[in-house]
Backbone as a chain_set.jsonl record, in Angstrom:
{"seq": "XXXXXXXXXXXXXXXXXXXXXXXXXXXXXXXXXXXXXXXXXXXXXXXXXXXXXXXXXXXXXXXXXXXXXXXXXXXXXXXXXXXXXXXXXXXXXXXXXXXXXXXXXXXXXXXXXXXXXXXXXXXXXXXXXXXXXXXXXXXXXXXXXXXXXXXXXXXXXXXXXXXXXXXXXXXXXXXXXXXXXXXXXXXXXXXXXXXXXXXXXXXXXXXXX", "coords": {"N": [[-1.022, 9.703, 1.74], [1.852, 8.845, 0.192], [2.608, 7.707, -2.287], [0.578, 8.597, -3.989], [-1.842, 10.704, -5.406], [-5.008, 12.442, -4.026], [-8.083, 13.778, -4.354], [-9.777, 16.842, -3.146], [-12.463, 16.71, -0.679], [-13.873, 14.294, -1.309], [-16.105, 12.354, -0.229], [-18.516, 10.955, -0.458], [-18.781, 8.023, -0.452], [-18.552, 5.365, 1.58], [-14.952, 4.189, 1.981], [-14.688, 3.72, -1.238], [-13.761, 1.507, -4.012], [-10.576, 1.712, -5.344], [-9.172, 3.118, -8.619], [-7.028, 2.26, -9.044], [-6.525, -0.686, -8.566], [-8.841, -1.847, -9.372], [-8.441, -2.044, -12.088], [-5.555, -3.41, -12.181], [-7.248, -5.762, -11.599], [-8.515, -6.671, -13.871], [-6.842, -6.282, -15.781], [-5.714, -8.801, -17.205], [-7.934, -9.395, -19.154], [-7.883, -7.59, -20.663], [-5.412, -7.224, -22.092], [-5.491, -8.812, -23.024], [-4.894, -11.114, -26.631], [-6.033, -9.523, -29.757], [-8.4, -8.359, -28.587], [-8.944, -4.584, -28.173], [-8.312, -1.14, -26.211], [-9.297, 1.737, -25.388], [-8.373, 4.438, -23.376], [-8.804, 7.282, -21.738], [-7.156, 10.408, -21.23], [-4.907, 11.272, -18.548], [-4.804, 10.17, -14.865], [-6.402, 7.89, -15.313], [-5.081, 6.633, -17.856], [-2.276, 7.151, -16.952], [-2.151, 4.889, -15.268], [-3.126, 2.132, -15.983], [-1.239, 2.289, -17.967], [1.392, 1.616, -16.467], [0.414, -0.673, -15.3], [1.38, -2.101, -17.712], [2.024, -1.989, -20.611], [0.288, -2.182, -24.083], [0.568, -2.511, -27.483], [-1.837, -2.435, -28.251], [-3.57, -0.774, -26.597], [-4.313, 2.401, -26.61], [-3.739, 5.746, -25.721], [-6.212, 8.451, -25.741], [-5.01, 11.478, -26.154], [-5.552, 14.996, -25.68], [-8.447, 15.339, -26.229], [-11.129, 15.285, -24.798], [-13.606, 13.54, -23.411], [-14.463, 12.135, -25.742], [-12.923, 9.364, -25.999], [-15.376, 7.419, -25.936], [-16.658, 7.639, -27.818], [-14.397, 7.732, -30.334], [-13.701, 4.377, -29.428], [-16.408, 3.595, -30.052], [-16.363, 3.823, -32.921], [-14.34, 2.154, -34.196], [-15.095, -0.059, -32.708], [-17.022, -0.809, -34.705], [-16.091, -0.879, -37.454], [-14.128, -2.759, -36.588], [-15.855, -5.652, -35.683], [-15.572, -8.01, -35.027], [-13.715, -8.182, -32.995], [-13.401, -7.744, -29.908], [-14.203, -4.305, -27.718], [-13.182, -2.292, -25.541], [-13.396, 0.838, -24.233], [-12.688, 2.908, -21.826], [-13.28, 5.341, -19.527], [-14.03, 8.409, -17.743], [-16.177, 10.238, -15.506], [-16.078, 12.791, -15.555], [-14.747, 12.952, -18.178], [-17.082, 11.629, -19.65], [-19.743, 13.396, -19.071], [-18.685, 15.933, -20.783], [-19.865, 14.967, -22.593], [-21.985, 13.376, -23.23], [-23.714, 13.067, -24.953], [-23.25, 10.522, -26.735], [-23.876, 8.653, -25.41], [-26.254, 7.9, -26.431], [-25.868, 7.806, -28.482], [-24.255, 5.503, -29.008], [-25.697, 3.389, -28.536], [-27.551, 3.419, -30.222], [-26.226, 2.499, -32.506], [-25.279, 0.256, -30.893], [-23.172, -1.688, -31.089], [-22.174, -5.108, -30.037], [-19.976, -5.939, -29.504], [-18.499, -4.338, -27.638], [-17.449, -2.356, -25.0], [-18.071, -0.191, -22.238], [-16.861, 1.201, -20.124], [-16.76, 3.185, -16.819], [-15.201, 5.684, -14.806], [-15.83, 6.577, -11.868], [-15.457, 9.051, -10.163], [-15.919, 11.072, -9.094], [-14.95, 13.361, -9.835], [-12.873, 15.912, -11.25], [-10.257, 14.564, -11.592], [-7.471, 14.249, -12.804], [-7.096, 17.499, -13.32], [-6.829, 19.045, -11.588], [-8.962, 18.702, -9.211], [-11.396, 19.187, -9.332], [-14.686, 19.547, -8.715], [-17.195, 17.101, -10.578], [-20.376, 16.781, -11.81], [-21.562, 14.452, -10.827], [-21.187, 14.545, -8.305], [-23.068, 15.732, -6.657], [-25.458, 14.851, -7.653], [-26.184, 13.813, -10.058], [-26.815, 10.896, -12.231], [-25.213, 8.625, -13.514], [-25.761, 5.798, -14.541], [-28.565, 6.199, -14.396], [-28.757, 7.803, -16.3], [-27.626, 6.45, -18.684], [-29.181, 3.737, -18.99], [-31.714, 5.16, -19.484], [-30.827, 6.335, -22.52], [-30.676, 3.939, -23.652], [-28.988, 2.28, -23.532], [-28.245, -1.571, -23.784], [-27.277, -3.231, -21.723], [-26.783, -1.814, -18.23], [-24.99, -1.7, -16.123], [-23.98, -0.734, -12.464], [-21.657, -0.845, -10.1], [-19.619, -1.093, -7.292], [-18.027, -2.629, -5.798], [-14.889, -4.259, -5.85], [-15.124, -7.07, -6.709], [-17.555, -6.97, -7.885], [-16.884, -5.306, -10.181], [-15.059, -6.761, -11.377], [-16.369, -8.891, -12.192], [-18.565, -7.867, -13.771], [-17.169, -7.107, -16.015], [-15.658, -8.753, -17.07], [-17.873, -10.592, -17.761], [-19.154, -8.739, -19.857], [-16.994, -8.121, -21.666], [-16.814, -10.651, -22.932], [-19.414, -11.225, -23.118], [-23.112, -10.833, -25.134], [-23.98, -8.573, -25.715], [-23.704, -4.362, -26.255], [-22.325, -2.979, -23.462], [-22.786, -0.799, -20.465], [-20.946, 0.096, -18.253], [-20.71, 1.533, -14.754], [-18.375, 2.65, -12.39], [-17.935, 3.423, -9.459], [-15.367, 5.078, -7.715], [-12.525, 5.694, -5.506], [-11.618, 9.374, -5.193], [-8.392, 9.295, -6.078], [-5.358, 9.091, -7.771], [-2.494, 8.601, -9.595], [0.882, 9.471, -7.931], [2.644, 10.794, -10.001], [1.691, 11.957, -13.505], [3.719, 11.26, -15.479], [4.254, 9.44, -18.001], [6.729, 7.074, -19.979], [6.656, 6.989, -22.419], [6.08, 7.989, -25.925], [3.434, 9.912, -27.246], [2.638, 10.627, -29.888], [4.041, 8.315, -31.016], [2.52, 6.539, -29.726], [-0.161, 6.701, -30.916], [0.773, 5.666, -33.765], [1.737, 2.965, -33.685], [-0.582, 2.016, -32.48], [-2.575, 2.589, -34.205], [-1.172, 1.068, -36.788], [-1.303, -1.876, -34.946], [-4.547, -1.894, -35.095], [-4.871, -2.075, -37.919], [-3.136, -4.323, -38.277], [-4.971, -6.377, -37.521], [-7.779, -8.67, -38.486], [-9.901, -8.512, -41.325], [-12.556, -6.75, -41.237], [-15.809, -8.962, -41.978]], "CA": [[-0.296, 8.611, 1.095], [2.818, 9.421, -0.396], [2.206, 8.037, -3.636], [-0.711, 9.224, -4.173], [-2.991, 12.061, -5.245], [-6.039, 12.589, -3.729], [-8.943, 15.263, -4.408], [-10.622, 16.878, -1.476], [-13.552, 16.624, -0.564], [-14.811, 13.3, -2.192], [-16.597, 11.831, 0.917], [-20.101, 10.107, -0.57], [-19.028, 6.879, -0.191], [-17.185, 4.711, 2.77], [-14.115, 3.012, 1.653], [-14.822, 3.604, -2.116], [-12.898, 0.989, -4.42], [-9.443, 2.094, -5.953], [-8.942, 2.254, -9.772], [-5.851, 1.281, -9.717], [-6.662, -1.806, -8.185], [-9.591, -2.198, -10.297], [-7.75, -1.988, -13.798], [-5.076, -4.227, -12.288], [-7.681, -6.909, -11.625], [-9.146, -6.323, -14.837], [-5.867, -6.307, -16.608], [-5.97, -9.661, -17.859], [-8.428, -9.548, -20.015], [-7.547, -6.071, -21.475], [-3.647, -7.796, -22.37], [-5.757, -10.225, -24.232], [-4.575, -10.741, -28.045], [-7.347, -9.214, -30.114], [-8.727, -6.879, -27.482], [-8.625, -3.078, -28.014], [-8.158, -0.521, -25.563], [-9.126, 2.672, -25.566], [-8.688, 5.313, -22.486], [-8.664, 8.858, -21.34], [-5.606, 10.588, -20.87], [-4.822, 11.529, -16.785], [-4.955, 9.152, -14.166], [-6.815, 6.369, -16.166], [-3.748, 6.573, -18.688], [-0.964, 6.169, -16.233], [-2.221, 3.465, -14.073], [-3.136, 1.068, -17.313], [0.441, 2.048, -18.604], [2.234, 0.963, -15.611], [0.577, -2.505, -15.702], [2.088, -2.85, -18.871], [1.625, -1.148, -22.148], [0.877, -3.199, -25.198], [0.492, -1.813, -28.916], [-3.313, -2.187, -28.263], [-3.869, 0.327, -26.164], [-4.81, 3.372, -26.75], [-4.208, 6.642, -24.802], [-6.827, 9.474, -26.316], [-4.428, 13.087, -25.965], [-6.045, 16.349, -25.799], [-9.261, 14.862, -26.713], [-11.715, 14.926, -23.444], [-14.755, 13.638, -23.821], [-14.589, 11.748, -27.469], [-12.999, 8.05, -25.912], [-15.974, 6.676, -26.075], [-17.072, 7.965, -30.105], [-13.58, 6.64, -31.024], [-14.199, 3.46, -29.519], [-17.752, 3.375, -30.98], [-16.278, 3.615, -34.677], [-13.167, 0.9, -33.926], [-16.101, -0.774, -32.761], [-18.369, -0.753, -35.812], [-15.242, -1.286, -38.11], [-13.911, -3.921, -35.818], [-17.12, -6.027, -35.47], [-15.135, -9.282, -34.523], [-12.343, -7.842, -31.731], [-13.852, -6.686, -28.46], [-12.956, -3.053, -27.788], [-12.658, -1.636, -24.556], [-13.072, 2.027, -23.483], [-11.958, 3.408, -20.474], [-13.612, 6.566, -19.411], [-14.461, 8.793, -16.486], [-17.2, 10.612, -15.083], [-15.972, 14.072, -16.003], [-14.743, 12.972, -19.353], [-18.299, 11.578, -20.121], [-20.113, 14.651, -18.687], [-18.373, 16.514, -21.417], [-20.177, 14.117, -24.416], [-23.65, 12.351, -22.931], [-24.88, 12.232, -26.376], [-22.314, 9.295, -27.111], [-24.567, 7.079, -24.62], [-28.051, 7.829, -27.288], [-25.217, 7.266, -30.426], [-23.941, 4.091, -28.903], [-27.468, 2.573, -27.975], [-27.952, 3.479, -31.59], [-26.08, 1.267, -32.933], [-24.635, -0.87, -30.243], [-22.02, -2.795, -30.924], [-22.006, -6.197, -29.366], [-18.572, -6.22, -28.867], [-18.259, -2.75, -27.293], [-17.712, -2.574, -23.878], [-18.122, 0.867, -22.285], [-16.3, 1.363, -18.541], [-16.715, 4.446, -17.034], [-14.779, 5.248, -13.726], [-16.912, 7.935, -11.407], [-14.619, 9.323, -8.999], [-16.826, 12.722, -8.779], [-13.598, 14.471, -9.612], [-12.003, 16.193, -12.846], [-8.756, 14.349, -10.945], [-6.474, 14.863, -12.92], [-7.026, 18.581, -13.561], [-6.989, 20.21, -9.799], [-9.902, 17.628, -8.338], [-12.357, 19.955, -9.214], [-16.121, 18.159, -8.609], [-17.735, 16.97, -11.051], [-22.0, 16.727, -11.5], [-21.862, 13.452, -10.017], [-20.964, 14.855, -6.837], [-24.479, 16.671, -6.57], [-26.279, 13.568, -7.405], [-26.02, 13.46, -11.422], [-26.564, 9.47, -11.85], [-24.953, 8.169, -14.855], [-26.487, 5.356, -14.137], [-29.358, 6.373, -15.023], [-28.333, 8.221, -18.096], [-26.885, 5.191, -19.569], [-30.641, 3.231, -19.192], [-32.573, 6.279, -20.552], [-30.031, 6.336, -23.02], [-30.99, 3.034, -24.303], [-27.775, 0.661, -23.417], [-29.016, -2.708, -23.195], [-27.087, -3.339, -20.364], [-25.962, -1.203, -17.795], [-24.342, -2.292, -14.623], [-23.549, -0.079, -11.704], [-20.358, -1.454, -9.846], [-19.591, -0.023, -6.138], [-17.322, -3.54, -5.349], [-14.105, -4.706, -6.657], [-15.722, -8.189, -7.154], [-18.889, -6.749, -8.847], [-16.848, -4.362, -11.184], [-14.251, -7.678, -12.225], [-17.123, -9.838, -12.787], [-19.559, -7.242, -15.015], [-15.84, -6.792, -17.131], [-15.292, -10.107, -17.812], [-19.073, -10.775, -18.537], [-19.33, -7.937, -20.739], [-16.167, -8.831, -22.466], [-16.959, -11.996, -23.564], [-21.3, -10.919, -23.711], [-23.553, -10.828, -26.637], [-24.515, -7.208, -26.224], [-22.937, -3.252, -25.847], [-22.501, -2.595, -22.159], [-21.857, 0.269, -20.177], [-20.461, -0.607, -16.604], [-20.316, 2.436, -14.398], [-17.777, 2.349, -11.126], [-17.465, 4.205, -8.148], [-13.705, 4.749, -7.125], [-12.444, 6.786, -4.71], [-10.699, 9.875, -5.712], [-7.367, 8.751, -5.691], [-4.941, 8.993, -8.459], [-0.897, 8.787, -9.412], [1.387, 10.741, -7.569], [2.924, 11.657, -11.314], [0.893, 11.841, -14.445], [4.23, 11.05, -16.515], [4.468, 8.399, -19.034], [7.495, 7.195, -20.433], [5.72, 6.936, -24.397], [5.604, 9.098, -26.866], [1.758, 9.75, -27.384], [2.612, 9.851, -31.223], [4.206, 6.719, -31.388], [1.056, 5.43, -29.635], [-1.026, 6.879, -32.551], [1.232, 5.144, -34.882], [1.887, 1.907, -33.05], [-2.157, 1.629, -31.882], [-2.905, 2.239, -35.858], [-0.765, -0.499, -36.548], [-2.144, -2.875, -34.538], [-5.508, -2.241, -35.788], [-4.943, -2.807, -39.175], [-2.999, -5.789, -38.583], [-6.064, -7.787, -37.444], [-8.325, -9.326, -39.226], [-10.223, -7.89, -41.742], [-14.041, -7.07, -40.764], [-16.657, -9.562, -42.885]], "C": [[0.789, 9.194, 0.197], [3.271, 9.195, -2.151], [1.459, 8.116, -4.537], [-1.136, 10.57, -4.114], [-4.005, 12.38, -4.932], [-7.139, 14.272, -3.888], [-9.375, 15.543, -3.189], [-11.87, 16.783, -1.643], [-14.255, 15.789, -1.204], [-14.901, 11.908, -0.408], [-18.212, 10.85, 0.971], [-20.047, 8.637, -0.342], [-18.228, 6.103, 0.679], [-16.092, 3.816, 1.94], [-14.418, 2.979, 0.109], [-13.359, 2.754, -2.601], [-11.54, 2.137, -5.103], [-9.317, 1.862, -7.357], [-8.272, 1.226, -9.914], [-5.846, -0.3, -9.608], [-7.802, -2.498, -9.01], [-9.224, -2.331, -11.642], [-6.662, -3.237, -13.269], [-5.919, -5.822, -12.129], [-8.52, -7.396, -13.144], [-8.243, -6.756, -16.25], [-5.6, -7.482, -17.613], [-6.547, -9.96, -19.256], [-8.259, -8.557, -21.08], [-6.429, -6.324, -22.202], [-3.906, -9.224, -23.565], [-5.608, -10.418, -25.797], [-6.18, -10.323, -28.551], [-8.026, -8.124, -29.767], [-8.197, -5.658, -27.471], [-9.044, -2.149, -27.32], [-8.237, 0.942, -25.618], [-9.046, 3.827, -24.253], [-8.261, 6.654, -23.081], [-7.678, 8.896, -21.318], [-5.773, 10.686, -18.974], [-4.218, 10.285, -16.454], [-5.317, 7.379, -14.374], [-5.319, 5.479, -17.306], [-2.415, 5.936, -18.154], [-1.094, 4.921, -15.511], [-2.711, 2.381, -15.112], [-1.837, 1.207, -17.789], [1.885, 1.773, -17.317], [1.737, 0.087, -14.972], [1.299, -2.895, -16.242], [1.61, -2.422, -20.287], [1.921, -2.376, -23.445], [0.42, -2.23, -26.416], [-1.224, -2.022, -29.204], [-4.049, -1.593, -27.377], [-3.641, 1.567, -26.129], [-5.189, 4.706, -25.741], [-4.949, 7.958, -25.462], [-5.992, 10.935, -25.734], [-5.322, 14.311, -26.601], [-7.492, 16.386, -26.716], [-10.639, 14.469, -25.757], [-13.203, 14.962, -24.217], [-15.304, 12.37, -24.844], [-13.507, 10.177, -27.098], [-14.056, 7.193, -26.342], [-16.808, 6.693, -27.605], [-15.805, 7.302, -30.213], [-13.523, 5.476, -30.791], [-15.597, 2.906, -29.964], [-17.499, 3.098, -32.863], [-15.417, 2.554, -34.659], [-14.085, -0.217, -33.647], [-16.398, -1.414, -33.453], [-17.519, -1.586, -36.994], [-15.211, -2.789, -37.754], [-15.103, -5.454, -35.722], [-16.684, -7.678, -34.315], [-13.987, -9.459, -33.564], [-13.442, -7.305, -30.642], [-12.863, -4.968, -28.373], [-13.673, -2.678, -26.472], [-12.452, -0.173, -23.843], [-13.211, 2.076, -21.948], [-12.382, 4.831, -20.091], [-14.094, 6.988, -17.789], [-15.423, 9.535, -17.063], [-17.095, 12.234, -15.653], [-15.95, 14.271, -17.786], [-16.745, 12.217, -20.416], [-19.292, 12.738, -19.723], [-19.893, 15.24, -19.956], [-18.933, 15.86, -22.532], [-21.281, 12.864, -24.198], [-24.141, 12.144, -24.051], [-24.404, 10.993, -26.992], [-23.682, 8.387, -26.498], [-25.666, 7.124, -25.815], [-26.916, 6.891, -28.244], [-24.717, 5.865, -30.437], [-24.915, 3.196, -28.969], [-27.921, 2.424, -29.706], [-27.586, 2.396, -32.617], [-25.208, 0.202, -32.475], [-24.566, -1.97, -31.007], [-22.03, -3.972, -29.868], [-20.653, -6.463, -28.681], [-17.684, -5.173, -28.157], [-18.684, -2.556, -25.6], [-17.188, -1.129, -23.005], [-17.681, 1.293, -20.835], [-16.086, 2.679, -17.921], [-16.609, 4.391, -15.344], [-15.387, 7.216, -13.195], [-16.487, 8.271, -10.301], [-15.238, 10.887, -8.531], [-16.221, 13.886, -8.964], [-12.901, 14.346, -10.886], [-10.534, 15.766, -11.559], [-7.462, 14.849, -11.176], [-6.139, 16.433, -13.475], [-7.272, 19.343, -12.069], [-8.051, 19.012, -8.891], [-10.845, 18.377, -8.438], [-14.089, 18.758, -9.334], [-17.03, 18.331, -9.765], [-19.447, 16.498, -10.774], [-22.357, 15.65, -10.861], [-21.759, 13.62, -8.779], [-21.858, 14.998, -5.885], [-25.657, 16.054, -6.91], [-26.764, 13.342, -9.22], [-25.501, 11.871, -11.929], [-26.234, 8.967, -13.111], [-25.221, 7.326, -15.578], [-27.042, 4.894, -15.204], [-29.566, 6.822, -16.177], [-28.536, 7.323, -19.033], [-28.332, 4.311, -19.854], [-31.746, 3.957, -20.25], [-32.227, 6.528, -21.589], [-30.708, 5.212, -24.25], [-30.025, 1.963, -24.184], [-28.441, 0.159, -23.001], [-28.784, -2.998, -22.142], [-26.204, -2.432, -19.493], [-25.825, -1.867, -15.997], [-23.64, -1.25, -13.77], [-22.071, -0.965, -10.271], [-19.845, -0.271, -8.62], [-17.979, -1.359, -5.288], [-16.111, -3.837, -6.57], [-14.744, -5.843, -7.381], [-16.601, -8.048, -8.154], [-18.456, -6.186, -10.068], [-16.138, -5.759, -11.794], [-15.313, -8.363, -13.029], [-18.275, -9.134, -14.023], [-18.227, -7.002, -15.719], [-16.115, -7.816, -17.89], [-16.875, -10.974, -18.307], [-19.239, -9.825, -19.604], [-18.32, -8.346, -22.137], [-16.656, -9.579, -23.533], [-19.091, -12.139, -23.658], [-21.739, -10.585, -24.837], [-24.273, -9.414, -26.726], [-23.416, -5.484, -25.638], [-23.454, -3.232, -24.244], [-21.887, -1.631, -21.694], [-21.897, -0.241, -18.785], [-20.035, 1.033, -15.874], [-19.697, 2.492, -12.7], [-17.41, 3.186, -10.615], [-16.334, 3.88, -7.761], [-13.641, 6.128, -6.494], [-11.2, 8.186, -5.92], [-9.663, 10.029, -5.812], [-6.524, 8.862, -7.555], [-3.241, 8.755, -8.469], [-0.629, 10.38, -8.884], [2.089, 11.696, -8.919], [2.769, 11.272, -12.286], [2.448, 11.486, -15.627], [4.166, 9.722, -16.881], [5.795, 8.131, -19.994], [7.42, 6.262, -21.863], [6.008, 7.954, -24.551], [4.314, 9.011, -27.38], [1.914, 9.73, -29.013], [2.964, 8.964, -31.703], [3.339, 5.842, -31.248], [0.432, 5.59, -30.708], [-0.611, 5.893, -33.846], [1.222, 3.318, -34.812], [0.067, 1.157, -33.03], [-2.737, 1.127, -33.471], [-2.591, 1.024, -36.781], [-1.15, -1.58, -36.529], [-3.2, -3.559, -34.649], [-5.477, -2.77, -36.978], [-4.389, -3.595, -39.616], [-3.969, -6.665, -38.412], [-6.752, -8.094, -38.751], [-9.276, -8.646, -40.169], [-11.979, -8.312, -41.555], [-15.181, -8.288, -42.386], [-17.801, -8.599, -43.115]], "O": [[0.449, 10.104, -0.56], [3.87, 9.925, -2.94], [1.602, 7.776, -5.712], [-0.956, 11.393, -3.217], [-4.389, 12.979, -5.936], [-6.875, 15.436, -3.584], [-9.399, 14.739, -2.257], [-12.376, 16.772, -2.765], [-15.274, 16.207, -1.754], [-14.141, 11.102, 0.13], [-18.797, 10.309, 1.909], [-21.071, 8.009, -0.071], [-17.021, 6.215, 0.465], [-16.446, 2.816, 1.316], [-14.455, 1.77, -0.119], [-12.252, 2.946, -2.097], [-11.78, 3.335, -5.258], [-9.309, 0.681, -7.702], [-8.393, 0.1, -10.395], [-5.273, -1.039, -10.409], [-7.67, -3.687, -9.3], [-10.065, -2.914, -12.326], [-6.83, -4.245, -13.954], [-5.366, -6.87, -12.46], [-9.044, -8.503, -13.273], [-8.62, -7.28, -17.299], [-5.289, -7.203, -18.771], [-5.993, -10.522, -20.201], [-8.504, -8.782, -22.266], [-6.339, -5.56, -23.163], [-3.288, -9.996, -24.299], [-6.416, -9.683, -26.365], [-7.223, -10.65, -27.985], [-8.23, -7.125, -30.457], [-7.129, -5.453, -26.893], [-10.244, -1.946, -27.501], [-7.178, 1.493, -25.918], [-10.213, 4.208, -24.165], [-7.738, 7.042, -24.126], [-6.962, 7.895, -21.356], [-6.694, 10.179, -18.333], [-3.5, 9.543, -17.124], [-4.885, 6.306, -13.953], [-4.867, 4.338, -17.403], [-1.75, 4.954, -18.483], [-0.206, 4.11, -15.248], [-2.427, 1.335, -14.53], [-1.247, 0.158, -18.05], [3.098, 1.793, -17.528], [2.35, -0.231, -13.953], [2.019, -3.823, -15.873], [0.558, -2.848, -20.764], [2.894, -3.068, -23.747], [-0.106, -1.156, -26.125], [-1.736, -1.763, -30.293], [-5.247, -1.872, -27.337], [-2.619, 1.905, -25.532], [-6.257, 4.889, -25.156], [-4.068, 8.742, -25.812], [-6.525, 11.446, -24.749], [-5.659, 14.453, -27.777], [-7.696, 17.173, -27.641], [-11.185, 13.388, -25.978], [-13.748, 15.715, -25.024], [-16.378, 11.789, -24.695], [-13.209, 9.7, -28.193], [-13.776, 6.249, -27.082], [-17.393, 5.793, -28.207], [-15.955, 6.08, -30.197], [-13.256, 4.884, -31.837], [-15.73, 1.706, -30.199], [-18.153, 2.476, -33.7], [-15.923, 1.692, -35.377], [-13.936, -1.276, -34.257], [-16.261, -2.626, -33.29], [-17.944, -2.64, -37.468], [-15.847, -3.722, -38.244], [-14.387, -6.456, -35.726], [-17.244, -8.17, -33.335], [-13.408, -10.52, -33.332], [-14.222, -6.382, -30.875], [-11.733, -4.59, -28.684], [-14.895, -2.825, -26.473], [-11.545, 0.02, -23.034], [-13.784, 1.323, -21.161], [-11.541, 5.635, -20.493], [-14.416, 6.207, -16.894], [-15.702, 9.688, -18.252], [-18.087, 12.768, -16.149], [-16.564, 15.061, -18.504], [-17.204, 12.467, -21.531], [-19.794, 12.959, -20.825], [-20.943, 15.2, -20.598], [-18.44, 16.213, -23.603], [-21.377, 11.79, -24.792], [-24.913, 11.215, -24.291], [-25.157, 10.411, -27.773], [-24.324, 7.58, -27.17], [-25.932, 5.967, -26.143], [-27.028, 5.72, -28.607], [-24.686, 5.137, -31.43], [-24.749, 2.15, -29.597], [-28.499, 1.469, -30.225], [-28.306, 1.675, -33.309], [-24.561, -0.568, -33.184], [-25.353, -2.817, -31.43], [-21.858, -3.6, -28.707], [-20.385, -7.034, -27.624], [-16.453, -5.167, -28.115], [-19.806, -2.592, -25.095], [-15.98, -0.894, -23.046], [-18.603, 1.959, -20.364], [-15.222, 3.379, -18.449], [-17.288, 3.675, -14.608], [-15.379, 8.33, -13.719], [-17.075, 7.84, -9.31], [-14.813, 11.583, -7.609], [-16.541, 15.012, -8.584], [-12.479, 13.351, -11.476], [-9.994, 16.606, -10.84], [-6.657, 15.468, -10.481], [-5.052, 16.638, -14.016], [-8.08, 20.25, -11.867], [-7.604, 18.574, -7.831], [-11.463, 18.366, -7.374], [-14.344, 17.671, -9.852], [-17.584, 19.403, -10.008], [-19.776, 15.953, -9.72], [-23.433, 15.685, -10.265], [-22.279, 12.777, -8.048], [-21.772, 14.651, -4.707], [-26.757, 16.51, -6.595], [-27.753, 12.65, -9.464], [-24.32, 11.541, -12.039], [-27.191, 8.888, -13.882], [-25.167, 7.405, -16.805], [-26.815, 4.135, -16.146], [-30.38, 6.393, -16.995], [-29.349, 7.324, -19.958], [-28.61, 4.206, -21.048], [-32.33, 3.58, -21.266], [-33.134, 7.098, -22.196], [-31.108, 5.516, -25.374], [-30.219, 0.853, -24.68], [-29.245, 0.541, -22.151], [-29.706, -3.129, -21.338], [-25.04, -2.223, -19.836], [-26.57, -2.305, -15.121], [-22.628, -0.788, -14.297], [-22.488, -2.043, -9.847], [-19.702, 0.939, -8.795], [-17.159, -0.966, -4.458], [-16.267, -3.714, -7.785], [-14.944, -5.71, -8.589], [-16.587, -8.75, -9.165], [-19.181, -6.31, -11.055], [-16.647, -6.028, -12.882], [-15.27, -8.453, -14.256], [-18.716, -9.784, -14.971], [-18.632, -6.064, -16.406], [-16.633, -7.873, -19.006], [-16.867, -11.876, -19.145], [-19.613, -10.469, -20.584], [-18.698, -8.731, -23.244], [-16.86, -9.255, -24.703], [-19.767, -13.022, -24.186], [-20.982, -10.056, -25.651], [-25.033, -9.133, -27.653], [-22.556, -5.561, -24.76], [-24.61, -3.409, -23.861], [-20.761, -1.315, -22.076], [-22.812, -0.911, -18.307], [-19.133, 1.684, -16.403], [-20.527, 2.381, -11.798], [-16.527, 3.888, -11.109], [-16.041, 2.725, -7.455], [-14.251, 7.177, -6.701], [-10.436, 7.998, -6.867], [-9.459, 11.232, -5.65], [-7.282, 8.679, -8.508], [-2.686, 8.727, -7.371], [-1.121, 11.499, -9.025], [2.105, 12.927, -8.939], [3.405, 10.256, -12.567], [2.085, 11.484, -16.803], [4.017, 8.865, -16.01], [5.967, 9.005, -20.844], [7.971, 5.21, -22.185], [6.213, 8.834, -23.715], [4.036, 7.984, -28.0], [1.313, 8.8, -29.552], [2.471, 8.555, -32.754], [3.11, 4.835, -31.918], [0.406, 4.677, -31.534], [-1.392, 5.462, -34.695], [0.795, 2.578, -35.698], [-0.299, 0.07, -33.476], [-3.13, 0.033, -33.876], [-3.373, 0.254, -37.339], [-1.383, -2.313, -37.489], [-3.387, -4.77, -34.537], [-5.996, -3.867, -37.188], [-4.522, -3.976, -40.779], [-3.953, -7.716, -39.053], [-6.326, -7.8, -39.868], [-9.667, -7.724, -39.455], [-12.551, -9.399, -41.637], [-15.019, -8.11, -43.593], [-18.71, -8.893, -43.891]]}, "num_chains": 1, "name": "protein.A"}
C-alpha cells in the first residue's frame, strides 16, 4: 500500500481491524468539549492528528510507556471531564504496573484504550510480547480493572468506547489492529506548543469539587 507502513511478519490474526479506521470512528466522541486526550507519540499520534487536532489532545514526546500514569493523575485531578488515553501494546509492556496503580484508584471517568498491533511500529516493527502470546487481556483483569473489554471488531471496539466514555467505572479496552501505520510519522505541531496549549485547556475547565 503506498501509503502505508506495514511491519512484517504480523500474521495472528485474519483481516485484523485498522487503527486508523478505528480512531476515526471513535473520533467523535474524543472532539467532544470537555473530553481529554491523551496518546503515545508514533503512529497513534499522527493518525488522531490528521482527524483533526484540538487543544485537548495530548501527544506524550519522548515519554514511552508513562501515557497511561499521566492520564491517571489528569484523571484524579479532573474527576468531572472524561479522559481518554491512547496507548499501545509495546508502550504498555514498558509500564504494567500502571494497570495495579490504576485499579488502585480507578477513576470512573478514566478510560484506558490500548491498541495491540504486536509491533513496536513505529520504531522498525520490531515484535512485541504479545506476539508470543503475552495477553494483556488478562493482565488488565488480574490487575484489578473493573472492566476490561477485549475488542477484535470495529463495531465491538466503537461500542466498548462510547460505553466506557459515558460508564460509571475505569475501563481498559484492549484492540487488536493490524500492523499498519502512516506512511510519514510527521506532524505539522510543535510538540511544545502542545504542552502549552494542552496545559491551557486543562486549567481552563472547571475546577474539580
Amino acid at each position: 500500500m503506498s501509503n502505508e507502513l506495514r511491519a512484517p511478519g504480523f500474521e495472528s490474526m485474519p483481516d485484523p481491524m485498522l487503527r486508523a479506521e478505528a480512531l476515526a470512528a471513535i473520533y467523535p466522541q474524543l472532539a467532544e468539549e470537555g473530553v481529554i486526550v491523551v496518546t503515545i507519540m508514533g503512529a497513534v499520534a499522527v493518525e488522531l492528528y490528521n482527524l483533526g487536532h484540538r487543544h485537548s489532545f495530548f501527544y506524550l514526546e519522548h515519554a514511552m510507556g508513562l501515557a497511561s500514569s499521566l492520564g491517571l493523575g489528569i484523571a484524579l485531578a479532573k474527576p468531572e471531564n472524561p479522559v481518554v488515553v491512547i496507548d499501545g501494546d509495546g508502550s504498555l509492556l514498558m509500564n504494567l504496573g500502571t494497570l495495579s496503580t490504576m485499579a488502585r484508584y480507578a477513576p470512573a471517568n478514566l478510560t484506558h484504550i490500548v491498541f495491540d498491533n504486536e509491533s513496536l511500529l513505529s520504531v522498525g516493527g520490531f515484535p512485541t510480547a504479545t506476539s508470543t502470546g503475552t495477553d494483556l487481556t488478562g493482565i488488565a483483569i488480574a490487575s484489578g480493572i473493573p472492566t476490561v473489554v477485549r475488542a477484535d471488531t470495529a463495531d465491538s471496539f466503537t461500542s466498548a468506547v462510547k460505553t466506557a466514555i459515558t460508564g460509571p467505572e475505569l475501563t481498559t479496552i484492549v484492540a487488536k489492529v493490524a500492523a499498519i501505520g502512516p506512511k510519514s510519522f510527521h506532524m505539522d505541531l510543535a510538540l511544545l506548543e502542545n504542552r502549552f496549549e494542552f496545559s491551557r485547556y486543562v486549567r481552563s475547565l472547571s475546577q474539580s469539587v
